[in-house]
KEGUZA-200244 format. One line per field, with one value per residue (C-alpha): residue number from 1; residue in one letter; x, y, z. Coordinates in steps of 0.001 Angstrom, whole numbers, plus 524288, in hexadecimal, padded with zeros to 5 digits. Each point is the difference from the previous one (the first is absolute). Layout:
num <- [NUM;...]
residu <- [A;...]
xx <- [X;...]
yy <- [Y;...]
zz <- [Z;...]
//
This chain:
num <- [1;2;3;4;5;6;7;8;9;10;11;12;13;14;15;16;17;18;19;20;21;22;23;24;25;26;27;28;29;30;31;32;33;34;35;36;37;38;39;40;41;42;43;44;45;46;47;48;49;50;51;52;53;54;55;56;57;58;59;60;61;62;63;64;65;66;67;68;69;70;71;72;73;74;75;76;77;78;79;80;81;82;83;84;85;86;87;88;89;90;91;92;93;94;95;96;97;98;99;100;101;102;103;104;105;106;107;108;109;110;111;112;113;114;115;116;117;118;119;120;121;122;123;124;125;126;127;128;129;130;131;132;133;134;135;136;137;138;139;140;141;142;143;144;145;146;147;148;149;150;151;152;153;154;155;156;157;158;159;160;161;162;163;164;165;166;167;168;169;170;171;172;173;174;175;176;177;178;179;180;181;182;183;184;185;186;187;188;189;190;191;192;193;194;195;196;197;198;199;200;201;202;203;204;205;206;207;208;209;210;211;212;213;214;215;216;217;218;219;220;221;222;223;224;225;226;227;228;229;230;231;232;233;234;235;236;237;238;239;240;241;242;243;244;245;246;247;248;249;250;251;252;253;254;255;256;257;258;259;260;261;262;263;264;265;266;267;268;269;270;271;272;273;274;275;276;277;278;279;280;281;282;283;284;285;286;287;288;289;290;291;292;293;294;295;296;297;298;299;300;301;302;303;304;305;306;307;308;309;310;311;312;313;314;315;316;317;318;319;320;321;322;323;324;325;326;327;328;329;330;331;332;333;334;335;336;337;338;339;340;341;342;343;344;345]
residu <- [X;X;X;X;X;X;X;X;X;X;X;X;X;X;X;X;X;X;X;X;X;X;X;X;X;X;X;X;X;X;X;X;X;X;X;X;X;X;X;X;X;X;X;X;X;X;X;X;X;X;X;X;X;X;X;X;X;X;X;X;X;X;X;X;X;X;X;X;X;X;X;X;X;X;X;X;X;X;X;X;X;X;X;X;X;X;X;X;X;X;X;X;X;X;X;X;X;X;X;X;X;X;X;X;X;X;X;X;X;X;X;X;X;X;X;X;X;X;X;X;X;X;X;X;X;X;X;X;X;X;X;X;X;X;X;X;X;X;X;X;X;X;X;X;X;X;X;X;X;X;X;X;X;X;X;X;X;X;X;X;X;X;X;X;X;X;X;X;X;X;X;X;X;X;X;X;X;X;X;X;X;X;X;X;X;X;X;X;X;X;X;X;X;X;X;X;X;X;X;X;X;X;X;X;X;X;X;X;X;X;X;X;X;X;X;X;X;X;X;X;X;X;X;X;X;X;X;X;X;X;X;X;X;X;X;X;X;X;X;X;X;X;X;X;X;X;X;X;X;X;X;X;X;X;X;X;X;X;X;X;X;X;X;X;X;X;X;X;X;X;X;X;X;X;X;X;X;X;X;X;X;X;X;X;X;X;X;X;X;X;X;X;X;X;X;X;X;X;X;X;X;X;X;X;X;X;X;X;X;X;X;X;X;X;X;X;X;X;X;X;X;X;X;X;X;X;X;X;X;X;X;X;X;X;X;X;X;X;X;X;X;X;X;X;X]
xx <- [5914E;7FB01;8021D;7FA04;7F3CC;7FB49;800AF;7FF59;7FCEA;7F4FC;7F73F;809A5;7FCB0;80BD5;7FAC9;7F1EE;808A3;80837;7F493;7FB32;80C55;800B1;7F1B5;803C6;80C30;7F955;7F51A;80BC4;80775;7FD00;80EA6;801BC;80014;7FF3C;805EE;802DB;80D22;80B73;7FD95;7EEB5;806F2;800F3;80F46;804C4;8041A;80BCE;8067C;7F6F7;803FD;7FE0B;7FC9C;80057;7FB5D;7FB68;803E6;80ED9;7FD0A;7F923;8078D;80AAA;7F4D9;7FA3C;80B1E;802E4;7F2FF;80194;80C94;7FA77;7F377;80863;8020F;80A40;8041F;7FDAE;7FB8A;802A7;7FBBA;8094A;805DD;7FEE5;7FE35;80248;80D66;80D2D;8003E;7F1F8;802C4;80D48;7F899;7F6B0;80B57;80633;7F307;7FD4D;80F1E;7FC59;7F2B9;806F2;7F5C9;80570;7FAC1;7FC58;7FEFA;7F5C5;80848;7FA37;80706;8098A;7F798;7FB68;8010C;80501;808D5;80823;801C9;803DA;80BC7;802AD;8035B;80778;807D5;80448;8063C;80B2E;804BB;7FFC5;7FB0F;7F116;7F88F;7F181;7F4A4;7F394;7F42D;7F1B3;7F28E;7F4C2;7F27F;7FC7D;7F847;8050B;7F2F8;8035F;80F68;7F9A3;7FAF9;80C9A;80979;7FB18;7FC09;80D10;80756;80C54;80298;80299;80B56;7FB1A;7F5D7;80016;80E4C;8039C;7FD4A;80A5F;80A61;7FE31;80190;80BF7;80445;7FC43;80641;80A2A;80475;7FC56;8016B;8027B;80F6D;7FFFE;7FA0D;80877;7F677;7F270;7FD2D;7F290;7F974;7F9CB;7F885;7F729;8008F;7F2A6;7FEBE;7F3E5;7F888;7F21B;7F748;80E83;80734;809F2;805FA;80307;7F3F3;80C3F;80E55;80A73;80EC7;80C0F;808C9;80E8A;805FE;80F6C;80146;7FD70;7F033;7F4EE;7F135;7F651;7F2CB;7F3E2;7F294;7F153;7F628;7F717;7FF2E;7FA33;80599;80D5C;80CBB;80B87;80E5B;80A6B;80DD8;80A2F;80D0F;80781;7F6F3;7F54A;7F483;80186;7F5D6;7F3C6;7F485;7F2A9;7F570;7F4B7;802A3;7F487;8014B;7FED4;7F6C4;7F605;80093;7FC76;7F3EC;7FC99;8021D;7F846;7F62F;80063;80207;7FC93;80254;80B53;80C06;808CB;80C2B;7F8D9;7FC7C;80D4F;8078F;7F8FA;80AC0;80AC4;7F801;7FC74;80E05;8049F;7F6B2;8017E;80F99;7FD78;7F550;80788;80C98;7F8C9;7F99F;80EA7;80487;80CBD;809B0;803B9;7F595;7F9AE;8079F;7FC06;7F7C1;8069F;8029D;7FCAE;80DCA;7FFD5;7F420;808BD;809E6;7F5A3;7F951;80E43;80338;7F0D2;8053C;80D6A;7F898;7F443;80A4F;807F1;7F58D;7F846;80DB7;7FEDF;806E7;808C6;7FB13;807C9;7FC33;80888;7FAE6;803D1;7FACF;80BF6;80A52;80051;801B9;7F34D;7FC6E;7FAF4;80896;7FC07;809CC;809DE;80B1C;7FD24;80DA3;7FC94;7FE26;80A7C;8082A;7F77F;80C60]
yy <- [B36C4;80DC2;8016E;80FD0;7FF57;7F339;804AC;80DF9;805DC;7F754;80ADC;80B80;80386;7F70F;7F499;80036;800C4;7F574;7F7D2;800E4;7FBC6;7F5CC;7F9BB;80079;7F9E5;7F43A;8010E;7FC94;7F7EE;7F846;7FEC1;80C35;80116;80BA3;80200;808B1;7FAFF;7F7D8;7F70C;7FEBC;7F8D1;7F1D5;7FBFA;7FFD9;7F150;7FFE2;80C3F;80BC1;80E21;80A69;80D1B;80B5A;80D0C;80707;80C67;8025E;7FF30;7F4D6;7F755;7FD48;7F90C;7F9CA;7FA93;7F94F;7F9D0;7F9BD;7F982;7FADC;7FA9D;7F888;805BC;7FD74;80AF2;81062;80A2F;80B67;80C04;80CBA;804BD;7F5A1;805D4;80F2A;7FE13;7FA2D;7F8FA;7FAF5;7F908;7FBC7;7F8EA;7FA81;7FA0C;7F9B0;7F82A;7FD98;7F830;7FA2B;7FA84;7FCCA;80716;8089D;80C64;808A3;80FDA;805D4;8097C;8000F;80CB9;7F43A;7FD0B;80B85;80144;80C50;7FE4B;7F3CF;80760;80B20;7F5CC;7F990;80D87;80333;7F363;80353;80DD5;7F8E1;800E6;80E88;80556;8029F;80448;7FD58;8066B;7F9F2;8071E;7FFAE;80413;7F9A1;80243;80559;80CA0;80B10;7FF34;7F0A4;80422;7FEE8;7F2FB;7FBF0;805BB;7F86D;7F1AB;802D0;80302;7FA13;80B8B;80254;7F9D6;7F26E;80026;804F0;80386;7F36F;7FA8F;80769;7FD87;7F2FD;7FEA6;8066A;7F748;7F4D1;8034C;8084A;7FA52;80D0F;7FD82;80AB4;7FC77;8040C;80D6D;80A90;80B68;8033F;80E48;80637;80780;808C0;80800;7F2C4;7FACC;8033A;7FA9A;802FE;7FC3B;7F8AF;7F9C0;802A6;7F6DE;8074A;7FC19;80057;80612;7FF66;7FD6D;8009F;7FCD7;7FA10;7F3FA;801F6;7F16B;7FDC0;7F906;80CDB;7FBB3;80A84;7FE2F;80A4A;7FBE1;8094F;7FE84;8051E;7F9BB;808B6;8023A;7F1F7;7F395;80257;7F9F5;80271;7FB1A;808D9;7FE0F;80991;800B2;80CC0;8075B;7FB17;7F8D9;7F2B5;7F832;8018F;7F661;80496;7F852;8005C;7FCB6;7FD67;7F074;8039A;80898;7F8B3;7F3A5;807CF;80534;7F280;7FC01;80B6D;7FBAB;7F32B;80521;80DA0;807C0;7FCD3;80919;80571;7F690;7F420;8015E;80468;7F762;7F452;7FA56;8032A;7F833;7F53D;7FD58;8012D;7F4EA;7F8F8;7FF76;7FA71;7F82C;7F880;7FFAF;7FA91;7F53E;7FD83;7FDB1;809A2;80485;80EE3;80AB9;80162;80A23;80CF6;7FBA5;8081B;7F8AB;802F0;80453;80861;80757;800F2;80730;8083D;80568;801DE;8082C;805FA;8055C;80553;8085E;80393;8053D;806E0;80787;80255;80711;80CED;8068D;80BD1;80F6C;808EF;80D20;809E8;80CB8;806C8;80C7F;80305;8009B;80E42;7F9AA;7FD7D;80DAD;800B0;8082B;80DD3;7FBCC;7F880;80A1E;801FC;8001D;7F6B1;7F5E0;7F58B;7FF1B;7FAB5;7F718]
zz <- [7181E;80248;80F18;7FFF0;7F56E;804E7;80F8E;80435;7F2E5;7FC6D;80098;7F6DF;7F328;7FB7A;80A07;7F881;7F0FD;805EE;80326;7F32E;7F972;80A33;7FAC5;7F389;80040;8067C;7F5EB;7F604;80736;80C6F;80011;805AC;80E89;8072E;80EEF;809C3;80454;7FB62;80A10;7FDDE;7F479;7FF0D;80031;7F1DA;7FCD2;7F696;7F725;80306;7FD6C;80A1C;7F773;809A3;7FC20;80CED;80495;801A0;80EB9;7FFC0;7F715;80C3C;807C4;7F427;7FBBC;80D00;800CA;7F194;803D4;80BEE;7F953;7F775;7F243;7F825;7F80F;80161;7F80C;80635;7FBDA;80016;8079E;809ED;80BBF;8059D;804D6;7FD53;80D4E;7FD90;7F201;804CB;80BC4;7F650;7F67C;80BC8;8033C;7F294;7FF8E;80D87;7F8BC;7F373;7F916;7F2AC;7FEFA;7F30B;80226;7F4F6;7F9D5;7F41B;7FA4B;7FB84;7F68B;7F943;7F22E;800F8;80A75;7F77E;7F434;806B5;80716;7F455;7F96E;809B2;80093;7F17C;80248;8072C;80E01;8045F;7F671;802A7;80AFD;80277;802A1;806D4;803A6;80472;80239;807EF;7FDBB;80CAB;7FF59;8092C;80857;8032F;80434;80FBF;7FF6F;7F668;808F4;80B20;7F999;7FB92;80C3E;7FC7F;7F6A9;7F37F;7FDD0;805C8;7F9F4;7F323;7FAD9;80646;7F1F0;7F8D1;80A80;7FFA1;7F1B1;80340;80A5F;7F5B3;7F4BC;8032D;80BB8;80764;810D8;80BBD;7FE7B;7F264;800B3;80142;800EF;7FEB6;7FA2E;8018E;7F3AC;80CBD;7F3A5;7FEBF;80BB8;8078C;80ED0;80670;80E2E;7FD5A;80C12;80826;7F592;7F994;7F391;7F132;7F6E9;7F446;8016B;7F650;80378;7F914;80420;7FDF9;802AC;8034E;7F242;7FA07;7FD96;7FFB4;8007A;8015C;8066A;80062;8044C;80255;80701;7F788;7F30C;7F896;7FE45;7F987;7FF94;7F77E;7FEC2;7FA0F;7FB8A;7FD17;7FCBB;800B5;80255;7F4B6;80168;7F5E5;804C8;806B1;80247;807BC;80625;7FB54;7F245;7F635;80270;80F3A;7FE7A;7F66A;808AC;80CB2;7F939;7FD9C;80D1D;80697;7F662;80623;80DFB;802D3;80E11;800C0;8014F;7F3C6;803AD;80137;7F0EF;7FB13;80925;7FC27;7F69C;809A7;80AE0;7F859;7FAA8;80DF3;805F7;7F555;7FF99;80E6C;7FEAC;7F4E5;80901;80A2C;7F738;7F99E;81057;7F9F0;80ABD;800C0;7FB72;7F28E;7F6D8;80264;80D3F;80CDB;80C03;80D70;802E5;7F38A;805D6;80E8C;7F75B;7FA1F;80B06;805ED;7F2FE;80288;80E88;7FB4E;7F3FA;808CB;80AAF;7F4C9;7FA4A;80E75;804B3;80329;7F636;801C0;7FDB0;7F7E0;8004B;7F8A3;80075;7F33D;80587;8091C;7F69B;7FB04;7F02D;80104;802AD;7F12B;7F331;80547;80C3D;7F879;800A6;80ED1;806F9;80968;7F4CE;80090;7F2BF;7F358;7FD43]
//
């Protein structure tokens, strides 16, 4: 279903590239249909899996008109929708429908991203503190049309992933924060078609239970992504994607498939491990959520842990001016015995 490319934007650069992928996608497969709404479709008969992947803004409608056309299950691409109130609304009607619902988180599933937990499991309760950081392949002179496609920010959109790792495997929610501190050196906020937001961020999570994770990220800078743990102070472990196994099966792939951007190459793994786990959980009719697969509720709790770090770090913060200058010490040595001079002890 490709409501924009297959309407209005028929005649874009991306409408005539999407055409072509369009013929030969029927040349392979006559399986493949092709429509311009959810309901242009015929009415799915039995199991059928909604996969939604529209724009954050979108995804609220679209995921409306999939449970009213009938399907049975949801894929639903992060983070949902551009609100709290919006996803929340959306998770009620998918319990009126009785239809289960999969968000497509796939940071849960990187390589780099397990290790990293299961080295930090082993260091003992308390002891360690993580790192996770970011970059995104977006070149500076693309930041305009990212900032708006993305106009949920940042944080929504992108840093989303690491929180909810957080939130999955560390039981991270709103309640359980105690404060958010800014690294305001890193942080860069700027203003971009009248959008303003988060070009890098960088910030630390102090949690009640005496937890801390520190998050950073770029939208710039190449596809990057790297887990850290440390314990007093000293890095022990540290795991980084791309590794060479990522990295030599995204040149095959882009072999396969070029045009396509950085992530979808690198990712590839992550996403395919993710459907998969539901696909086969699906097929197995198993209650609850596949392990490692976030819920719909999980993702309400993120984007609620998304608005409490985006206020935090959007604050303004507090001047401090101390002018050095008007205390006669600092008058230089050839004034140091000046009378007026307060005491040197």
């Amino acid at each position: 279903v490709e409501p924009w490319l297959l309407t209005k934007g028929t005649d874009s650069e991306a409408g005539h590239s999407f055409s072509n992928f369009r013929q030969s996608q029927q040349v392979v497969s006559q399986k493949v249909a092709f429509h311009k709404s959810i309901g242009e479709m015929p009415a799915p008969a039995g199991p059928k899996m909604a996969i939604i992947c529209g724009r954050t803004a979108d995804n609220p409608q679209l995921f409306c008109e999939a449970l009213d056309r009938g399907f049975s299950h949801v894929y639903l691409e992060k983070p949902g929708a551009p609100s709290v109130t919006e996803l929340e609304e959306m998770a009620a009607y998918a319990r009126e429908k009785g239809v289960p619902v999969f968000m497509g988180y796939n940071r849960n599933f990187s390589k780099y991203v397990r290790q990293a937990c299961e080295a930090f499991e082993k260091q003992g309760a308390g002891r360690a503190s993580m790192t996770l950081g970011r970059n995104d392949c977006f070149a500076p002179e693309a930041l305009d049309e990212c900032f708006e496609r993305n106009a949920e920010g940042m944080m929504k959109n992108m840093m989303c992933h690491e929180l909810v790792v957080l939130l999955t495997y560390y039981g991270l929610t709103v309640e359980a924060i105690q404060d958010v501190i800014a690294d305001q050196a890193y942080t860069c906020i700027e203003t971009r078609n009248g959008f303003t937001d988060f070009r890098r961020v960088a910030f630390t999570i102090r949690t009640k239970a005496g937890q801390k994770f520190r998050l950073w990220g770029d939208r710039c800078g190449g596809e990057y992504g790297e887990a850290v743990v440390m314990v007093g102070g000293e890095q022990v472990f540290k795991a980084v994607r791309p590794d060479a196994e990522v990295m030599a099966r995204a040149k095959e792939i882009e072999a396969a498939e070029p045009g396509c951007m950085p992530y979808f190459y690198l990712q590839d793994g992550e996403y395919l491990a993710l459907k998969a786990a539901v696909i086969s959980h699906i097929q197995q009719k198993a209650s609850g959520l596949p392990q490692g697969v976030a819920s719909i509720e999980t993702a309400i709790e993120a984007l609620k842990v998304c608005d409490l770090i985006t206020e935090a770090l959007m604050a303004p913060k507090e001047a401090f001016c101390f002018r050095l200058a008007n205390h006669p010490s600092s008058w230089g040595v050839d004034y140091a015995e000046s009378p007026t001079n307060p005491p040197w002890d």
